[in-house]
C-alpha positions as CSV (number, residue, x, y, z in Angstrom):
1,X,-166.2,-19.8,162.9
2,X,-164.1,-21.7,160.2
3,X,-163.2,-20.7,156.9
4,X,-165.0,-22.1,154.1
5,X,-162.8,-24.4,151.9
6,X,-164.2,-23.2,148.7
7,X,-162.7,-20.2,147.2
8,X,-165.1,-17.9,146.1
9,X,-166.7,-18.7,149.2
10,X,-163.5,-17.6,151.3
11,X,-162.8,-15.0,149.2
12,X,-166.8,-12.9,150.5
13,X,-165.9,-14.3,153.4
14,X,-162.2,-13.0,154.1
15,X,-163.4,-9.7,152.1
16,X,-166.2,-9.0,154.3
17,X,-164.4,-9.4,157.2
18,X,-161.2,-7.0,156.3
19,X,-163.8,-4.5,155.6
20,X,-165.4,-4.9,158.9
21,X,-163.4,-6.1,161.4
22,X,-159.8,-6.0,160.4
23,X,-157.2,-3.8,160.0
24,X,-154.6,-5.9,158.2
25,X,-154.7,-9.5,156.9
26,X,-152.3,-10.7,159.4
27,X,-154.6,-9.6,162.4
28,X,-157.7,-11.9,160.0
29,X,-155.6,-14.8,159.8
30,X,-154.4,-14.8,163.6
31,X,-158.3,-14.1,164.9
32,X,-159.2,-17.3,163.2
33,X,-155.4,-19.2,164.1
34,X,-154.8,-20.0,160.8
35,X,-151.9,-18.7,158.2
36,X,-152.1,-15.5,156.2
37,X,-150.1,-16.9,153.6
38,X,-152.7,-19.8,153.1
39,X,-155.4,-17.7,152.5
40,X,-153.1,-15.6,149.9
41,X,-152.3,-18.9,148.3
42,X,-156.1,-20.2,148.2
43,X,-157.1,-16.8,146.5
44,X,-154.4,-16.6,144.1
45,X,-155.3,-20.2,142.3
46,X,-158.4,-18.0,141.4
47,X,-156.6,-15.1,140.4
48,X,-157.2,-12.8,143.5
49,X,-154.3,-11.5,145.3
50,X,-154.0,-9.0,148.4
51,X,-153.8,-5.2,148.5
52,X,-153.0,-3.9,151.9
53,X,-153.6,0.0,151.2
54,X,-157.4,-1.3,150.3
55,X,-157.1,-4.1,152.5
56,X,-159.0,-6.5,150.8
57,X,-158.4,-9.1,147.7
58,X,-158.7,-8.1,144.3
């Protein structure tokens, strides 16, 4: 599966999965072979930014 480009999409999409699937963002990001630190800079130009003890963006 790839990520959707789209922000708001990534961010249900990267959400969803962290609650379901993943523990941490870093085990996300190397499931799909891609770089944590992308996603973190996609959702941050729309204001969301990681919480690791809820694991998800916010």
């Amino acid at each position: 599966m790839n990520l959707p480009k789209d922000p708001v999409m990534l961010l249900s999409v990267i959400n969803t999965q962290l609650r379901d699937h993943y523990p941490t963002l870093t085990e996300l990001a190397a499931a799909y072979m891609t770089d944590a630190d992308a996603i973190t800079e996609t959702l941050a130009a729309i204001n969301y930014h990681y919480d690791e003890g809820q694991n998800q963006f916010i």
